[in-house]
N, C-alpha and C positions, 0 to 999 in steps of 0.2 A: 156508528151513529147511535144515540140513546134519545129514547123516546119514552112514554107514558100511555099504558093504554088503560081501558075502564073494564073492569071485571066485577060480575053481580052474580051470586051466585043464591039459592035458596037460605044456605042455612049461612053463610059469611054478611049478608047481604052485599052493600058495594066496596069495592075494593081498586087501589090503584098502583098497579103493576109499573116497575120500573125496568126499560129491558136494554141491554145494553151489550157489548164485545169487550172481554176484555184485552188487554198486550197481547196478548197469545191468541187473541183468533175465537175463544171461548163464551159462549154465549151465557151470558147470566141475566137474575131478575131479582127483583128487592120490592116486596109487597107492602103498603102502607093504608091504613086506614082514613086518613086525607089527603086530599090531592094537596093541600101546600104543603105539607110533608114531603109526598113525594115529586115536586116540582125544587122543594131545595135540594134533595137529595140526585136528583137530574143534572142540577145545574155542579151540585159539586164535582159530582162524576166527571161530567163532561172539562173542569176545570185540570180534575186530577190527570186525566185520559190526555188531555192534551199537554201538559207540564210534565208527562212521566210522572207523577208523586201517587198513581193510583197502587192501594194496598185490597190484597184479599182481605174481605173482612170474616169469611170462615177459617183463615188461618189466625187470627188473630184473637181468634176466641178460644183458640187450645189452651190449656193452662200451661203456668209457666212450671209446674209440675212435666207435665209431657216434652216441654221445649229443654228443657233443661237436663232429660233424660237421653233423650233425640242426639243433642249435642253432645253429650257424652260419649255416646258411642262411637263419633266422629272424630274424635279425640286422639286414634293409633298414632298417628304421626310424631305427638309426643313422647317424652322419655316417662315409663310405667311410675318413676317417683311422680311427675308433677302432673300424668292422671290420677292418682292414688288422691293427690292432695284436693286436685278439683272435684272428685267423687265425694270426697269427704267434707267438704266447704257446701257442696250440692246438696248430701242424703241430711249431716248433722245440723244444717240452718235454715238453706233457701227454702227445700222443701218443707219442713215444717211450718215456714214464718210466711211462704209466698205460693206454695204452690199451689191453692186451690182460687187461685186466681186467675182471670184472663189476661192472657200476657197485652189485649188492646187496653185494660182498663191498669195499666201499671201507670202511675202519676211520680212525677219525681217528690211530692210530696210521702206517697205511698212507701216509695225507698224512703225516704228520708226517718220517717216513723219505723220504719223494718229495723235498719240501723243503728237509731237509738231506742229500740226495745233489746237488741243484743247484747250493747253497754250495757244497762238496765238493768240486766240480767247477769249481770256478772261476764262477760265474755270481754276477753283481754283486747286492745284496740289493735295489737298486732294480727289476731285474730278478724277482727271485724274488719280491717282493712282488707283481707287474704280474700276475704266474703265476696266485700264490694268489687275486688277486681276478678273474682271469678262471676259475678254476675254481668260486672260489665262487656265481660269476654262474651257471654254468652247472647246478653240482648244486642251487642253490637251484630253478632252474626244474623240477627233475626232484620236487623235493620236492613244489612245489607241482601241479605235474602227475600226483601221486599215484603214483610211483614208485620210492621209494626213503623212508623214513618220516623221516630228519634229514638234516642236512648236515653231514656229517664235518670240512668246511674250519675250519668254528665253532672247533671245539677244537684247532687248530693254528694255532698263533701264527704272525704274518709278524716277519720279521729285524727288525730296528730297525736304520731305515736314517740315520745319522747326516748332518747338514743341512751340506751342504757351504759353507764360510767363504765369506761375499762377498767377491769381487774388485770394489775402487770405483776407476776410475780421479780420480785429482784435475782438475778445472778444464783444467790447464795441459796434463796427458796427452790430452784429448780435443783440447785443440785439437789438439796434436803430431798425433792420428790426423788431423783434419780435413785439416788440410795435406799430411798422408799418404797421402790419399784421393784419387783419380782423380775430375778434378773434377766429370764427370756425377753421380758419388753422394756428395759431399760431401753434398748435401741431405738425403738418408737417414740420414745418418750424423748430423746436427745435429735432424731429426727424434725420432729414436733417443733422444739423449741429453740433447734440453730437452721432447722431448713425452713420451716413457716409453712408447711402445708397443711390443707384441710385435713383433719382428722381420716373424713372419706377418701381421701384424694391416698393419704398413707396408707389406708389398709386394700385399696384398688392395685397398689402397684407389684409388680411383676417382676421376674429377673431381670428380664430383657431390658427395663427401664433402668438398672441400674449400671452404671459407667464408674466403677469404682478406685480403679486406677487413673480413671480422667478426672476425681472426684464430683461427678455430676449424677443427677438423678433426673429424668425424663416424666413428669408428671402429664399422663395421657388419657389415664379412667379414675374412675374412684368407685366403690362401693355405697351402693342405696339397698336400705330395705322397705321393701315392698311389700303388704300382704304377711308379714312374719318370713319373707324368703330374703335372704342377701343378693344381687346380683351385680355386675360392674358395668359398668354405663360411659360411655364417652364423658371428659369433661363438660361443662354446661356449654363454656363460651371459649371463643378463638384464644383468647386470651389468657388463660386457665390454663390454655394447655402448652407448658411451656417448658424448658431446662433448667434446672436449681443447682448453683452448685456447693458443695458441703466442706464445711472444716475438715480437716483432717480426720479429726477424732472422730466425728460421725461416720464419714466413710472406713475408718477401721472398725467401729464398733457394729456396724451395718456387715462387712466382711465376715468375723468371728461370727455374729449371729448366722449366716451362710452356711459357714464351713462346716462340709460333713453332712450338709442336705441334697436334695435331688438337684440338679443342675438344668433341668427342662425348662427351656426360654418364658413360657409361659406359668411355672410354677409362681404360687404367691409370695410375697417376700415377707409378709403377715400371716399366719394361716393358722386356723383350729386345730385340736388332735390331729382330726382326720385329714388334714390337709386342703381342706375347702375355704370357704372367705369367712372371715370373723364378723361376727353381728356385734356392732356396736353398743348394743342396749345391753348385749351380757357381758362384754369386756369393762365393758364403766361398773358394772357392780362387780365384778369378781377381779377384775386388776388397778382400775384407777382409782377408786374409790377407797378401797381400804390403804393404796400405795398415799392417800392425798388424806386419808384421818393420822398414817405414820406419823408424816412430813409438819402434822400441823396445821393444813394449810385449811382448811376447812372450805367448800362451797367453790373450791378453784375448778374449771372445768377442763376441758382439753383443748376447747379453743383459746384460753387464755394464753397458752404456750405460742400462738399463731402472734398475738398480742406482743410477747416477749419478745420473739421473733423479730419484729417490728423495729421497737425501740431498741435491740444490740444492734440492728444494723443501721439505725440514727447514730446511734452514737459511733459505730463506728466511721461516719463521716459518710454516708449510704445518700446516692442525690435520690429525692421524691420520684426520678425515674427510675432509674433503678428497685428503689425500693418498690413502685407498681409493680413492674415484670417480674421480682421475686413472688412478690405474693400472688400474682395472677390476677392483681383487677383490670376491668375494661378498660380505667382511666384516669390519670394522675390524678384529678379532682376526686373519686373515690376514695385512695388515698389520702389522701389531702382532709375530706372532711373525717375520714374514719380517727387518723392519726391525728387532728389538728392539737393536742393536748401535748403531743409528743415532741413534734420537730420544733417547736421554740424555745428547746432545750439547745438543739443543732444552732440556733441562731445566737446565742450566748454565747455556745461557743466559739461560733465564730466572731463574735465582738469581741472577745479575750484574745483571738491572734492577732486580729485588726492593731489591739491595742499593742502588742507586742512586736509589732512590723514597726511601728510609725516609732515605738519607744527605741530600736535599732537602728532607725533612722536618722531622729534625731543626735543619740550618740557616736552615728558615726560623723554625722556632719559637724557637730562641734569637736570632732577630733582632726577633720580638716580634710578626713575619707573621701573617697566617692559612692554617693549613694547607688548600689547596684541593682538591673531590673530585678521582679522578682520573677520567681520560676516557682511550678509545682509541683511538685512529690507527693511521695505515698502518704506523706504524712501532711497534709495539707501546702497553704502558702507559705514561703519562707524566703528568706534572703538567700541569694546564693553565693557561697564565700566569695 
């Protein structure tokens, strides 16, 4: 029960005490200089107390510095990349731009202004999205932690971050790089751009993933660095983590690079001198980079190959399912919107057989034939003699 008493003191003079329980049993008090002050703030109480909606208001005045620190720490459960990144979205914006604030007094106007002083500032929208959703991550937990009653991020829109154009190299560009390529990582690089995996996804993998007489490869960890340290990490999602299986040529070219190495299940199938994991930031300057000024190709990166990847297995007649579960998305619509530039190529061609079924058909029936069902094969629809 919450009541109002009168407190007069010499050097306060009158004063009006608001005393109250709160969920837990805890006695509290909230002192006001007038009683209708503290007669609205009774009656709120008492509304919140009964609705469940009651918030501490001593936690609520932490700043979002402290809360945002707090939360961090709480963080283990994820994988050390996408703590590293929310540390960094945290030390390099929020705190500077938010933290010496009360996380009660945050207004979605407040984000909203946080936001676009980032833009403003030059900070990329890919960037400032990364921001908002690690902020959001954070006052959600404050919400549900009974400390703050909504989440102000809700009502501040992220940038609209426009989908950067695929770079596909052709066929004949790739080779150019291969030949371009120092020939210890030719492999990776033909890996790369007939198997379609992440760049991290290839240099995480292990003997044991490879099945090279089955012509398949087991894509299970990939490589993250953290901190300036390399280490291998489970794929992100169920989906990710899947079986590829390779042309020929890759799986021989994969073998050779093998041969005459250690054969320990767990050895890398990618690895430094020393035999440890390759850090990605120095391979791209000391083997991709100058193999990609050879080639010509200027500004190509190594995800483009994932791209390439893509469209040979469009055109090789590849259905949008299929093509998901080579590449490891969640879901055919991920595909769908990543590729949509691509497979309307796939659909042409299938108007050009369309055309050539009915042109067969027609010729057979004015020769006085019988039109027969069709059937499908490796190579698409066709008549069958």
């Amino acid at each position: 029960m919450a009541f109002i008493e009168k407190v007069t003191g010499p050097r306060r003079g009158t004063r009006y005490r608001v005393r109250y329980r709160d969920p837990s049993g805890r006695h509290r008090s909230e002192t006001f200089r007038r009683r209708k002050d503290a007669e609205e703030r009774l009656h709120q109480i008492e509304v919140e107390l009964r609705g469940g909606t009651w918030r501490d208001p001593s936690a609520a005045r932490a700043t979002v510095a402290e809360r945002a620190r707090a939360w961090l720490g709480g963080l283990q459960h994820l994988r050390p990349s996408t703590r590293a990144q929310y540390a960094w979205a945290v030390e390099r914006y929020i705190v500077p731009g938010l933290g010496d604030l009360a996380l009660g007094a945050l207004r979605p106007d407040t984000v909203r202004r946080f936001l676009g002083d980032l833009l403003g500032g030059g900070a990329g929208a890919r960037t400032v999205v990364v921001v908002r959703q690690v902020l959001h991550a954070m006052l959600e937990e404050a919400v549900r932690d009974g400390v703050i009653a909504s989440n102000p991020v809700r009502y501040a829109k992220a940038p609209r971050v426009e989908r950067r154009e695929l770079r596909i190299p052709t066929p004949e560009e790739v080779e150019r790089l291969v030949e371009a390529t120092e020939e210890a990582w030719r492999p990776l690089v033909l890996l790369l751009a007939y198997g379609g995996l992440r760049i991290g996804e290839a240099l995480g993998l292990q003997r044991r993933d490879l099945d090279l007489l089955a012509r398949r490869v087991h894509v299970r960890r990939q490589a993250v660095e953290v901190g300036g340290r390399v280490e291998l990490a489970e794929v992100k999602t169920p989906s990710a983590r899947r079986v590829v299986a390779l042309p020929g040529f890759v799986a021989d070219a994969l073998a050779r690079h093998l041969d005459g190495r250690p054969e320990l299940s767990e050895a890398l199938v990618f690895a430094d001198s020393r035999g440890g994991p390759v850090r990605r930031t120095n391979w791209r300057r000391r083997v991709w980079e100058p193999a990609v000024r050879r080639a010509d190709l200027e500004g190509l990166r190594p995800h483009d190959l994932r791209h390439f990847a893509a469209t040979v297995a469009v055109a090789a007649g590849a259905h949008p399912r299929m093509l998901q579960a080579r590449l490891g998305h969640s879901t055919s619509r991920v595909t769908m919107d990543v590729y949509a530039s691509v497979l309307p190529g796939l659909d042409d061609e299938l108007a050009l057989r369309l055309e050539e079924i009915r042109e067969a058909a027609q010729r057979r029936a004015s020769g006085g034939g019988r039109v027969l069902p069709l059937r499908r094969d490796g190579e698409g629809p066709v008549l069958s003699p």
